[in-house]
C-alpha positions as CSV (number, residue, x, y, z in Angstrom):
1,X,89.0,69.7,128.5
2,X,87.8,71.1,125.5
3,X,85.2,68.9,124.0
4,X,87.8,65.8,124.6
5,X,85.4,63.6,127.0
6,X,86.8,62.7,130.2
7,X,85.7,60.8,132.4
8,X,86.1,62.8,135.4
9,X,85.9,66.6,134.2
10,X,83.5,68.2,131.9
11,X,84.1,70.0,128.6
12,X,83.7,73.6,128.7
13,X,83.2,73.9,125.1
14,X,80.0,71.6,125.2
15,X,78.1,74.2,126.6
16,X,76.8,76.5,123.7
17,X,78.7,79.8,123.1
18,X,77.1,83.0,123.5
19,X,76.1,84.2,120.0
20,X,77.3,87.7,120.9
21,X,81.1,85.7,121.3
22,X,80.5,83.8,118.0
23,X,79.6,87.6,116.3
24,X,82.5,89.6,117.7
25,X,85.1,87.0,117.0
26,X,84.0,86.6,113.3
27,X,83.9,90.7,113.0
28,X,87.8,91.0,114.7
29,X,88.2,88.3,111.9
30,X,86.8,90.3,109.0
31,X,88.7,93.6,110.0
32,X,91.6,91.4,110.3
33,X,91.4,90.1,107.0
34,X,90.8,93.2,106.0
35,X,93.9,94.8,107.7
36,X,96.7,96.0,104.9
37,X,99.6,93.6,106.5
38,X,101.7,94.0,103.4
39,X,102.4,97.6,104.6
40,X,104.5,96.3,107.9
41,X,106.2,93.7,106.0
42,X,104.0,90.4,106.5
43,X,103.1,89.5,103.4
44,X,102.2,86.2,104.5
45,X,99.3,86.6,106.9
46,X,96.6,83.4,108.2
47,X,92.6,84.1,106.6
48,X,91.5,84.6,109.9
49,X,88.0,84.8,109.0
50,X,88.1,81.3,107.8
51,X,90.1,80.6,111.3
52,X,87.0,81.3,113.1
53,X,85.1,80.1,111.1
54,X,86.8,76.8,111.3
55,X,87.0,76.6,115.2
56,X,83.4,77.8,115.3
57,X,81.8,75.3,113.2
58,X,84.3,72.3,115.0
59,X,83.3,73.6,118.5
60,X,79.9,74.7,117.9
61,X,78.6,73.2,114.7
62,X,74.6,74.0,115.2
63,X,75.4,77.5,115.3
64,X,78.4,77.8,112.4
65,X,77.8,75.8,109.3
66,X,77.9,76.1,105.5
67,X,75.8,79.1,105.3
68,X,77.3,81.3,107.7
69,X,80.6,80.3,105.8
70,X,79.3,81.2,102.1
71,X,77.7,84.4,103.2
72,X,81.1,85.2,105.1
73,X,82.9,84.0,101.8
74,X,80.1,86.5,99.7
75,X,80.9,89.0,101.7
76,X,84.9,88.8,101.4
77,X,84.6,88.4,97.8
78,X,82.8,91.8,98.0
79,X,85.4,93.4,100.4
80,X,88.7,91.9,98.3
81,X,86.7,92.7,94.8
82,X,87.3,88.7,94.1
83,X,85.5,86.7,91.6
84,X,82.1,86.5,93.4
85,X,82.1,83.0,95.0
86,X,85.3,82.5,94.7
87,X,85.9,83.0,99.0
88,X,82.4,81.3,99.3
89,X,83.2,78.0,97.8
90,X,86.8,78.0,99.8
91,X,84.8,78.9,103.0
92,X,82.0,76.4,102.2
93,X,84.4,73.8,101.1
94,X,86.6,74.3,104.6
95,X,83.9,73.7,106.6
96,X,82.4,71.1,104.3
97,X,85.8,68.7,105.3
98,X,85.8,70.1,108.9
99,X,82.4,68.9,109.9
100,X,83.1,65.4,108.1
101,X,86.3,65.1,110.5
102,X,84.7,66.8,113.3
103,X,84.7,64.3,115.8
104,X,87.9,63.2,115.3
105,X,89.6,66.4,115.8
106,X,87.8,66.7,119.0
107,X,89.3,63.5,120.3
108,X,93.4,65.6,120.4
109,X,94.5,68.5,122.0
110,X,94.8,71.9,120.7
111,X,98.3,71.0,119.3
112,X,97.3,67.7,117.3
113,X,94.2,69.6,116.2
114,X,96.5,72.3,114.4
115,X,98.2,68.9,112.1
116,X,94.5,68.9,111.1
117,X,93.7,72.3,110.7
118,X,96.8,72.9,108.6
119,X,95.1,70.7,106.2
120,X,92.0,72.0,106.0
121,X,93.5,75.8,105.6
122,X,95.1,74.0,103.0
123,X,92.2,72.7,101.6
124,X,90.6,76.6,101.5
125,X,93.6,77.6,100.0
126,X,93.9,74.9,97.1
127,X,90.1,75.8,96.5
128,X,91.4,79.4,95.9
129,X,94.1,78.9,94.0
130,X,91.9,76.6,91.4
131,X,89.7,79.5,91.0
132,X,92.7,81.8,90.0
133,X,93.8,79.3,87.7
134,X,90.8,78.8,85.7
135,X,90.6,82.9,85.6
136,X,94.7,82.6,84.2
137,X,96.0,84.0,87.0
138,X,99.8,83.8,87.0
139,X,101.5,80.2,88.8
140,X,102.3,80.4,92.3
141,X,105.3,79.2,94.4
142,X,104.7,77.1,97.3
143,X,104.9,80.5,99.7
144,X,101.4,81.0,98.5
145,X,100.7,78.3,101.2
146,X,102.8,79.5,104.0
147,X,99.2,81.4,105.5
148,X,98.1,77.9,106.0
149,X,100.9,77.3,108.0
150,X,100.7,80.5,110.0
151,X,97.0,80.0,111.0
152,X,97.9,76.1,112.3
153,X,100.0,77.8,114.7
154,X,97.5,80.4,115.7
155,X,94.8,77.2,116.3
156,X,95.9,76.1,119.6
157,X,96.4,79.7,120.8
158,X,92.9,80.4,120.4
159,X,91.4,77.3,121.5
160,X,93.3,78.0,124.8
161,X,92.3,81.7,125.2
162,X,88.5,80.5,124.4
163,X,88.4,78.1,127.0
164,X,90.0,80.5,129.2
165,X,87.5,83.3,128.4
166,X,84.4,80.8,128.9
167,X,86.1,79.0,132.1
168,X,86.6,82.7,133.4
169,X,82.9,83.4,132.6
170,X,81.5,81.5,134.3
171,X,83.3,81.7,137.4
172,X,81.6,84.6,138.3
């Protein structure tokens, strides 16, 4: 299930994904991102454009790499009036460590995939946060890193309702 290779079952996600599934997922991810959560009090919200991104280039790396990440990251650095670059390198550096551990996240479920994603959210965020620093941005608490947290325990929710939506595909 899942890209883990049993013996006995096939993995849905080895079959390529739809490019029209790859594009609507990473535009709900952009006018997530793009959402104003601080107004209903969660000021502590996943990226979930680097979410998708991150499950797309684990389960379908020839179709999500580093340049579909640093042209995402170019365009949120537009949208949040960043430093330009500064979402590009934290996309391009998450995706940079997820494809080096690619395979080995493949080998756990969803939930032991989340202890992985956690750290490469982590990763993007650290990336981030170096960027502010060199600008002098003002020190940060640890909460700055709570988003990463948040978005590990999104992971296994959406690996699960992808498979579902491709299982129920192609059932038809």
């Amino acid at each position: 299930m899942l890209g883990i290779l049993n013996r006995d079952e096939k993995p849905e996600m080895a079959r390529p994904a739809p490019m029209y599934h790859i594009a609507v997922s990473l535009l709900i991810a952009v006018l997530l991102n793009l959402a104003p959560w601080w107004r209903i009090g969660l000021s502590v919200t996943p990226d979930f454009l680097a979410l998708v991104l991150l499950f797309w280039a684990i389960y379908q790396p020839s179709r999500i790499g580093m340049s579909v990440a640093f042209i995402a990251g170019l365009f949120m650095d537009v949208a949040h009036g960043a430093y330009l670059g500064q979402y590009a390198l934290a996309y391009v550096t998450e995706i940079f460590v997820a494809q080096l551990i690619r395979q080995r996240i493949l080998r756990f479920d969803p939930f032991r995939q989340s202890l992985h994603v956690i750290v490469l959210l982590f990763v993007m965020q650290l990336a981030l946060l170096l960027v502010h620093q060199t600008n002098g941005a003002r020190v940060v608490g640890l909460s700055y890193f709570y988003a990463s947290l948040f978005g590990a325990v999104l992971w296994p929710f959406m690996v699960l309702g992808y498979a579902w939506l491709a299982h129920r595909k192609t059932e038809y």
